[in-house]
Structure formats: C-alpha cells, structure tokens
Steps between C-alpha positions, in 0.01 A plus 500: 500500500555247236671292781174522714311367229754208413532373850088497547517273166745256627320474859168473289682262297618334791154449641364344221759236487450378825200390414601283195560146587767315403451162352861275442300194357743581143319496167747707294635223265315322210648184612282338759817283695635840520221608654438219748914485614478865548205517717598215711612590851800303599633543875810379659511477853882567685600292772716654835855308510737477847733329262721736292634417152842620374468663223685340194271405265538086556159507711643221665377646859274292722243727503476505091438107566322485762273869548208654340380382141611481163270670198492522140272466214683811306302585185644667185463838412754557183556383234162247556290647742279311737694194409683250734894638482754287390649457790410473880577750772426429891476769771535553905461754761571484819601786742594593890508801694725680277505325112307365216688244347409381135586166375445462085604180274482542148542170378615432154509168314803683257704621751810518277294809337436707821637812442691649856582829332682712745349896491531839688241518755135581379580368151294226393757211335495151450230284695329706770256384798292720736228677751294793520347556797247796542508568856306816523227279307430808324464345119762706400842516613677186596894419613655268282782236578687301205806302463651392154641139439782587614449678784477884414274700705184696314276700746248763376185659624153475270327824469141519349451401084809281412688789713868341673750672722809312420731805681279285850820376685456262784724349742443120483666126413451252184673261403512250190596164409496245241406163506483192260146562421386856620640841605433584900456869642509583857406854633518620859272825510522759810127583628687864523521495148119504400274746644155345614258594747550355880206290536464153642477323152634605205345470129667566258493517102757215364643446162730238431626462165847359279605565165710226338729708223588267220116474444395823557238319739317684823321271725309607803377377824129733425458578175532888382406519120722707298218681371377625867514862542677449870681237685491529882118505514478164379794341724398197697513531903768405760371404831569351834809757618376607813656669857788670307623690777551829370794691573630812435814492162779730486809417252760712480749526226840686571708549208856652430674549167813649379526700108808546293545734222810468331407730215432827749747785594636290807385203427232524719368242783229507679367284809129493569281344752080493544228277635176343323245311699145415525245503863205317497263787644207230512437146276371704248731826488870522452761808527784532272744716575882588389762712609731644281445274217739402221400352150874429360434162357140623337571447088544856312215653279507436147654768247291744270576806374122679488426725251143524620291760774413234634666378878665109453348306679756286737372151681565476877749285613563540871432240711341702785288669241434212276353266809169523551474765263154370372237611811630857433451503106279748360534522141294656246629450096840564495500721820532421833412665839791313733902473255687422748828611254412842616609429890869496429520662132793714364574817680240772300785787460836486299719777608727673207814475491829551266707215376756777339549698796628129661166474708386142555148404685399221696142403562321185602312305270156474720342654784647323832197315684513571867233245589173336382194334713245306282192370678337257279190223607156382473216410748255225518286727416629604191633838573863515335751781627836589313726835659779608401741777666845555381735831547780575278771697581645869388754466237766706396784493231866599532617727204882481574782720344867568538426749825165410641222245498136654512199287636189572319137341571325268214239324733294631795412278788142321401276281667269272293213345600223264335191348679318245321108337576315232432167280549374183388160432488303170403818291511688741336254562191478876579804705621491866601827677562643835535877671465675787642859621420714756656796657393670809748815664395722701745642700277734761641756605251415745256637316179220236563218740488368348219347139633201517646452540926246199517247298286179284589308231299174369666321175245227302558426172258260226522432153318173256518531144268174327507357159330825321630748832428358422106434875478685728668458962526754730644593812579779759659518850548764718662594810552827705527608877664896591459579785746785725456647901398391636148861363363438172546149462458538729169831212400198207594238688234759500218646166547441236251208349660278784482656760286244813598683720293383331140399764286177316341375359857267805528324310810835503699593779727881505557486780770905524669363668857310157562602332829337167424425307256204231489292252331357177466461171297365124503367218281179309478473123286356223581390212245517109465818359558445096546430250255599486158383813375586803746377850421629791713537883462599830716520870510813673610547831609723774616459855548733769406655563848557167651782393642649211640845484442650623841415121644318341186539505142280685248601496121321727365189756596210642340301199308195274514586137345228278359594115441286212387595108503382194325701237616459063381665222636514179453695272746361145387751328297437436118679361235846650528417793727517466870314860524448808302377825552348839288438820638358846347550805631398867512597833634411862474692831734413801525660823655298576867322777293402282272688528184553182321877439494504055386305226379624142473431156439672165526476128438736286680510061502748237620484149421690257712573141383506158659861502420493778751614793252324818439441749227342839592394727264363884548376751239431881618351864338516811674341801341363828558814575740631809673762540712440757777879426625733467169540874529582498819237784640467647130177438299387155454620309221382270259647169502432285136277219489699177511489103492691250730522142448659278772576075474708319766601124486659305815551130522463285737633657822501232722775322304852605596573703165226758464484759234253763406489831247265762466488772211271814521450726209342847482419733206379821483269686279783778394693266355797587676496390830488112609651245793661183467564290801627142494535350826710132600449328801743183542489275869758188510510286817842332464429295769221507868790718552610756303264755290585729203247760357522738247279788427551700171281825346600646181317842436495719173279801468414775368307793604411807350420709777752472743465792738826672500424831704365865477661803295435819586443697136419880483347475866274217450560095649560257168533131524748292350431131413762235295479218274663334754669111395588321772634156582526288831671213640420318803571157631523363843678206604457271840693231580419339825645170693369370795673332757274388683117638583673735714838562344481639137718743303320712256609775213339754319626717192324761309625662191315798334608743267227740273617697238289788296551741233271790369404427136341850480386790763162660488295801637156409628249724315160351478510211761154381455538508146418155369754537180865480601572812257282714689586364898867625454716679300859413397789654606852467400855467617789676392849482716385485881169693450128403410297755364184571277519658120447824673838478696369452843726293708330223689843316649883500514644154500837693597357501848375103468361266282148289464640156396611244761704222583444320844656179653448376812598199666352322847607203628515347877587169630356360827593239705215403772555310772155393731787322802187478708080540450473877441838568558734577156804658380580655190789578318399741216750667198355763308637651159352789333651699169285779325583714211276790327634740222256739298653315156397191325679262440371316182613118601295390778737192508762742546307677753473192688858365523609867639320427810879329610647852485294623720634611866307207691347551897562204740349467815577198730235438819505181748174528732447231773154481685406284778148411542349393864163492638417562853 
C-alpha cells in the first residue's frame, strides 16, 4: 500500500515538473562577468575530412593546416574567474565516417616550466588538456576525453551534480608533444565509442577546457563558474557532424593467463582463459558481456581487524563492474540497492575440520563467476536503461586427510540480476527512475539451508532542480522481501542489521516459523545548493525488516535520520586566501518506533591559501546516544556524550614534494574512554617519472564498553563489556615508474598490525543508566576465570583469551603493458603474511617488525588480452 501511494506522488510529482520551464540565461553569481560568460552560448561547428592525420601529437598533418577552423578565446575559471588566462589554448575538430579527431595547443610563453608529468591512466598529473562532449544532449551525463602533457590518457563519464565516472574506459588514440613555445595534443576518437542518437545532424553539448599545474590555473573554452550547482547543462554546443553512417560495434576481448603458487601443497599452477567484449545493440545502447572472468591483477582490500556489528564496507575494484557502474547506482545514505562485491563474494559456509587429527581444507577465496551480461544506454529521449545478469557457480571445498578427501558445498549456484530506469524531463531538470534487484539461490545441499532461496528489491526515486538547478527536492523509496525456510529467515531476523530478538524493542516481533522477511525505506531533502550560501536537509529511513544485502548493501536497519546543512563559500580571492569555506550542521535518529537514540551537531571550515596550502579544521558533539547494536541483540545501550575535534594541514600539492597531517581527537563524558588518531600523508615525484607516496595512521583508544560476549549465569543471558586499550598501525606505500604512457611498473605495500588489552571486564546491569556506576557492574579476574563477588563464573581464559595481537601484511607489484589500443599484459606478484594471537603484545613497534616472521603467500599471474573490433 505504502508503495501505491509513493509511486502516485512521484508520477504527480512528475506531472508538475513538466510544466516548469527551464530558463539557462545564468544569474547564480554576484559577479556580473560571471554572469554574462556563463550565459553566453558559444558553438563550434566540425568540419568532414577525406584527409587522415597520424596520430602523434606534432599536428603537422595537412588537414590541421589546411581544414576546418581554429577557435579560442578560453576564459578563466580558477584561481581568477572570468578573467583572460594566462596563457592561450587553440582547438579543432574535424571527423569522417568513423572518427572525431581533436587538435589542442596550449601555448606557453615559459615553456621550460611545463610540467609533462607521466601518471597511471585516469589520474590527473602535470599539465592536462581536454573535451566533454554530451552526446545524448541530455544536460547531464557527458563522455570525457583528456590527455596530460605528456601524453597519458584520462577518460571519464560526467554524471548529474559534479558526479564523474572515472572507472569509463574507452578505446581511443592521443598523443602529446612539446614544442618551443606550446604543448600539442592530438586525439583520434571512434564514433563507436560515444553513444548518440542516429539522426542526420548531430548537436551536441561541448566542453573544452585545460588546466596548467604549476599555477593551479583552469581555463575554459565556455565558462562554468565554480560556484554552479551542475556542469553539463551549461556546456557550449558542437555542430556540423552530420551523415555518420551508423553501424553496428562489437569488440571482443579474449584473454588467457597462467597463476603460480609457490607457497601451496604442490605448488600449485593454474592456466585460465575467458572473453570480455562489448556489442553496440543500437547508437545509444551497448552490451557488455564476459565469460569466465578473471580479476588477478585487481589491487587487494585494505586490512582491518573489526571489532564492530557493523559489515566493512569494501570499494569495488573490478573492471567489468567498475565501468559504467554509474547509470545503475542507486544509493541512499550509506546503503545501496546494486554492490556489485556481492556477485562473486566469499563462499557463505566454512566446513569444520581438525588440524590434530592431520585434516587439512582447501577452499576458494570467492565465488567463481560463470558469466555476466550488462546492458547499459540512454535514448534521445531521455530514457536511461542499465541490466545486469551474472551467474556464479556452485562451490565446494576439499577437506583432505591421510585416507580420504571429502567434498563439501559452501556456495549454491545463484543468479543475480539488477534492472535499473530512468527519465529526463525538461533537459534533464526532473528525473524519475525506478530499481529492481533479484537474487535466486539453488540451494541443494542440506548444510546450506541457512541462506535464503531468493530476494527482491523494487525502488522508485525522483529529482526536479528549478530556477537554473538553484534549488533542488528529492526523493527514493524501496522496498525489500527475502524468501526462504524458517532457518534462514529466523538467522536473517537475528543478524546484526536487524537484531529482532532485543529484549527492550517491544515493537519487534522475532517470530522463528516466518518464511519471509520484509520492509521498506527511503529519504526525502531537498534545499539550496548554488551560490555562496547553500542550505540543504533530508530524512532517512529504514524499517525494521529491510534488507538489501543479498545484491546491495544495508548497514544497519530500523531508524529515521534527520540532517540539516548551512553551508558558505567563498571562491573570490582575498588577501591571502584563494577560497574558504564554513559549514554547520545538524542531525537527530531515531529508532523506526520512534525512540530517540542520537543528537548531533557540527561545525566544519577550510581555508585554502594563494600559496596553494590548506588548513581544515572540524569541531563535533554527539549527545543523547544509544546504541541499539553495542550489545549485539541485548538491550540498548547508552553510549557517553562526547567531543571530537579534527585539523588537517597539506601544502602545496602541485609541487613535487607534498606533505599533509591530520590529527582527530575525541573525549568522552565518562572520563575513561577517548581516540587519538594522527594521520601522515607524504607524495615525492623524483622525477615526470618516478612517484613515491606514503600513507601513515597512528591510532590509540580507549573504550569502555567493548562488547566482549554473553554469559549464561543461573539461567539468565549476561553481557560482558571491557575497558578495552587498543593501538593501530597502518601505512601504505606506492612506488610507481612509468615507462612510457603505456608501459609502467607499479608497487603497493601495506603494513597493519592492532594490538589491545582489557584494562578491566564488566557486567552490563543498568544499560540506560546515565552514571557509569549504575550501567555496569565490575567484575574481577582471578587465574583463568572472571566472575562477580557472588562467585558466578562469567569466562575461562583457559579456553581463550580477549586481548589481541594482529599483523598483516599486503603487498603486489604490477607490471602493465598496453602493446596495442585496448590490448595489455600484466605481470602481477602478490605477497600476503597475516598473524592473529588472543595475547597482547605491549610494543606495537615490536608488533610491527614480527610481520617478517610471518609464513608469507605468493602468487605469480601473467594475463595477455588481445583487443579487436569487428
């Protein structure tokens, strides 16, 4: 019912936004040039070439002399906007039946102080030149081609409000030169590698722009003030490409690798083949597809040991995932309809086995994936269309002994599927969309019983901007049914995003003979978010039984979140300052039923100087707080008011030493408990070359409620919380060389060790109770066992202990080869060691040079892929 009424909204919504006229003549700034540039329509008009230019960046062709026109007249935007730039830049287009090419010189009258720094791809370094081009002419997305100084590639997609899709991956030429007075680019762009509607003439959006890196200068061919609230619906217009014929793209991709494990029982090899490709269903849609798919070179996840409920929260990094990614996005908070980590997680069962009795197990690491289609495109009518299918395969592991090996299932077979909507109206001012997820198991095996058969997740959202996308509402709901036997959908209600069983959540039902579980959630905000003072604000909510997390990602159930946003900024230079900013915030959460369980408020600023450093500074109360998860489904329990005060200082990072630190402090109102973090950030360019960075955290803490675990004392279910002190060391090192733009070597090392030791252990006993006294009660340790005054034994340490050590070390070095346009090779070493013992070790330095005793992992890949279109 409540979905009835919240799609008649949005199509009533809908309705009335259709009727609201858009007006782009811009009047956001208080500086009247700003105005004027920004509302003045600037069109280039392509010319058709027979004559073909080789692409090497010397624009020395006949047709760069001697076809189509010249144009300039680039305007500043940073530091000095709606000022002439310093220097001059000069653009062509031309195209033929199959190519745009792109012609750019960025002159320079100090060409000694160009700066041709030499990147990975997609990473913005040194001097940098490029085009936008919105071909759907939507006012929203657009597909992005750069090339740095010296000649790296940088292509990304634009995706609404300041939005970018740098995972965007096209197959196309550039290349750079440098001359005696100016920098030259030269870019050969496939027609297959935009999507546009086949028409007779094409208009498109167009930005041009180049950032010059010494100065920390953007100029632009059509001005887009910093302070606008979007980009691509103020681009200027390409014209004059007309006749493309259109025909029909399909790339194909083969692959083959090879794996060696010399650390394994017999030193294990393995060869692998698959296939990724793309078809060009029309001009506007295109079909992704892969076959047996292998992600050996993607970089390992970062190391934390969690002592939270809560699920960490991994980024993707899979290429076939990662492209394109954006049109299927469908985020709300911290949660997320579509995680594509899910399609190829670990396997969801660990059998037992027994080490003494000389068993050994072998599993895989993640779920094989068979295959996966994505459909992904947008109309000229602004109706966008993302699918997804993808099937993973059964897995089993191999428990092995001295007379028999046993194969025992830890994954069923699954297919996942995602379908994602969208439509623009008034030039993309007003969207309406709409989600649905799918999730079916084939479970078979008894031991596996306990996943769910099949889940489903239907959203619908919607967004209308008006008085040039000044002001802006929005809004998404969804809603979520897991299917399944009363085991698993009993598991589901006690997990620790809904925890039905907590004994003070009198309005939740934890019934164990439910077959389903359902619920829904959404957010509503809207506000002012343009101009130098921005004011914005949204409700958040979630009800007790929904779920996402068999294709998405939900944190955390059962809550309504209230936040409110004054935001001022100031991006006219001034004295010393280049641009400064304050901001105040608010929140307020309550349980779904109501009860209040947080209250905070914040005031955050940064400063940034015309010597191009920056000091950021961030002060923070949160009050009133309980934590409906600590327990981990026992009672709620209250969490001390506390303070946090944050400051961060960076200089200048466009000079080839960069340096920046960070320290965050938090104190609690018991006294007791606090956080210390102190973070180091260090970048050195030893030459265009060659790049060293180094990321350090330092964390001490100290928390006085540490869940530990529930006792069971005379018949009834106590918890058991620490004075837990803990401390963690991180760093990460990358040191990366290129070669060339399409020959680099590149290493990565991560360190981490945590270390924690119980100060005290304590029974909960009041855990509302707003004096510590009262909330718990102590109890004490004598020998192995942990018991109250009146004898009653609460833990043997015999069995294991509370404190911790853990080490963990993850390194990989990759050499990448791109031998020909979309074809590479890799060469990839990874090195893993991890270490955790229930003691503590009390030298965290000690802790940390024990890592090298460690037994280490190495896995050695080469993968070779051949890219061809036909």
């Amino acid at each position: 019912m409540l979905l009835r009424i919240a799609q008649t909204l949005f199509l009533l919504t809908g309705c009335v936004c259709l009727v609201s006229a858009q007006d782009y003549n811009y009047t956001l700034s208080d500086d009247s040039l700003v105005n004027e540039y920004a509302s003045m329509k600037r069109v280039y008009y392509a010319t058709r070439t027979s004559l073909v230019p080789k692409i090497d960046g010397k624009l020395d062709d006949e047709c760069w002399q001697t076809v189509g026109t010249w144009d300039g007249d680039f305007i500043q935007q940073v530091p000095h906007q709606a000022k002439a730039p310093s220097q001059d830049t000069e653009i062509k287009i031309l195209y033929d039946d199959k190519y745009l090419y792109f012609a750019i010189k960025a002159y320079d009258n100090e060409p000694d102080q160009m700066d041709p720094i030499l990147g990975r791809r997609d990473e913005l370094n040194g001097d940098v030149a490029g085009i936008a081009l919105d071909s759907y002419q939507d006012k929203q997305t657009a597909f992005e081609f750069n090339l740095t100084s010296a000649g790296q590639k940088i292509d990304l997609m634009h995706m609404g409000e300041y939005g970018w899709d740098f995972n965007w991956n096209a197959v196309w030429d550039g290349k750079t030169t440098l001359g005696d007075s100016a920098w030259y680019a030269e870019m050969r762009v496939p027609f297959s590698q935009i999507r546009y509607s086949k028409k007779e003439e094409q208009v498109w959006g167009m930005h041009i722009w180049r950032w010059i890196h010494r100065l920390s200068e953007e100029s632009q061919w059509k001005l887009i003030p910093i302070d606008a609230p979007a980009m691509v619906y103020i681009f200027g217009e390409l014209r004059g490409i007309k006749d493309i014929p259109y025909k029909r793209n399909f790339e194909v991709m083969p692959y083959t690798s090879g794996q060696y494990f010399p650390n394994s029982e017999n030193n294990e090899t393995n060869l692998g083949f698959g296939l990724d490709g793309k078809i060009g269903v029309t001009s506007n849609f295109t079909l992704d597809y892969t076959f047996n798919p292998d992600f050996g070179q993607v970089e390992a996840d970062p190391s934390e040991l969690n002592l939270t409920s809560y699920e960490v929260f991994y980024d993707e990094k899979r290429p076939f995932f990662l492209e394109g990614k954006s049109i299927l996005e469908y985020n709300s908070g911290n949660d997320m309809l579509f995680y594509s980590r899910r399609i190829g997680h670990a396997p969801s069962y660990e059998p037992d086995y027994d080490e003494d009795l000389g068993e050994s197990m072998e599993m895989p690491e993640n779920t094989s994936i068979v295959n996966a289609l994505k459909l992904t495109g947008k109309n000229k009518n602004g109706f966008s269309l993302g699918l997804v299918n993808s099937m993973t395969a059964r897995e089993t592991a191999t428990i092995k002994s001295a007379d028999e090996q046993i194969k025992e299932a830890v994954e069923p077979f699954t297919n996942y599927s995602i379908a994602r909507v969208k439509q623009d109206f008034n030039e993309g001012s007003t969207v309406l969309g709409g989600i649905f997820t799918s999730t079916i198991r084939n479970i078979k095996d008894e031991n596996l019983e306990f996943l769910a058969d099949n889940s489903f997740v239907g959203g619908l959202d919607f967004e209308h901007n008006w008085k040039n996308r000044k002001y802006y509402i929005a809004g998404k709901t969804f809603a979520s049914r897991v299917n399944g036997n009363e085991k698993a959908i009993a598991r589901l209600q006690r997990n620790s995003r809904h925890y039905y069983q907590r004994v003070d959540a009198d309005y939740l039902d934890y019934d164990p003979t439910r077959t389903s579980l359902s619920g829904w959630g959404g957010e509503l905000g809207g506000g002012k978010r343009s101009g130098k003072f921005r004011i914005t604000g949204d409700v958040e909510w979630r009800s007790p039984g929904v779920d996402l997390n068999d294709v998405g990602y939900l944190r955390q159930a059962d809550y309504i979140d209230q936040n409110f946003r004054i935001q001022y900024l100031n991006n006219k230079p001034k004295g010393i300052l280049l641009n400064y900013s304050f901001r105040l915030a608010q929140g307020h959460n309550w349980t779904f039923n109501g009860d209040n369980i947080r209250d905070n408020f914040s005031f955050t600023a940064g400063w940034r100087f015309k010597n191009y450093w920056r000091f950021d500074l961030a002060a923070y109360r949160y009050i009133n707080e309980i934590d409906t998860r600590r327990l981990r489904g026992g009672p709620s329990l209250r969490i001390d008011n506390r303070n946090r005060l944050a400051a961060a200082l960076q200089t200048n990072s466009q000079r080839d030493f960069f340096v920046g630190a960070r320290a965050d402090f938090t104190r609690y109102g018991d006294d007791i408990s606090f956080d210390n973090s102190y973070s180091f950030q260090m970048d050195w360019r030893l030459s265009t070359r060659f790049l060293m960075s180094l990321s350090t955290t330092y964390v001490d803490e100290q928390d006085n409620s540490q869940y530990l675990g529930i006792s069971n004392v005379n018949d009834n279910s106590e918890y058991v919380v620490g004075n837990l002190d803990r401390k963690t060391f991180y760093t990460t090192f990358r040191a990366e060389f290129f070669i060339t733009p399409e020959l680099s070597l590149q290493y990565y090392g991560s360190p981490y060790v945590t270390t924690g030791k119980y100060l005290d252990y304590k029974r909960v006993n009041d855990s509302k109770a707003k004096s510590v006294n009262d909330r718990f009660e102590m109890l004490s340790r004598n020998g192995d066992i942990l018991s109250d005054d009146d004898g009653n034994v609460y833990h043997d340490f015999s069995y294991y202990g509370y404190d911790f050590n853990f080490q963990e070390f993850r390194s990989n070095f990759v050499a990448r080869w791109e031998y020909k346009t979309g074809s590479t090779f890799y060469f990839v070493w990874s090195h893993n060691r991890s270490s955790y013992e229930d003691v503590y070790n009390s030298s965290l330095i000690d802790s940390f040079k024990d890592i090298r005793n460690i037994s280490a992992e190495n896995a050695f890949m080469i993968k070779f892929s051949y890219w061809f279109s036909l």
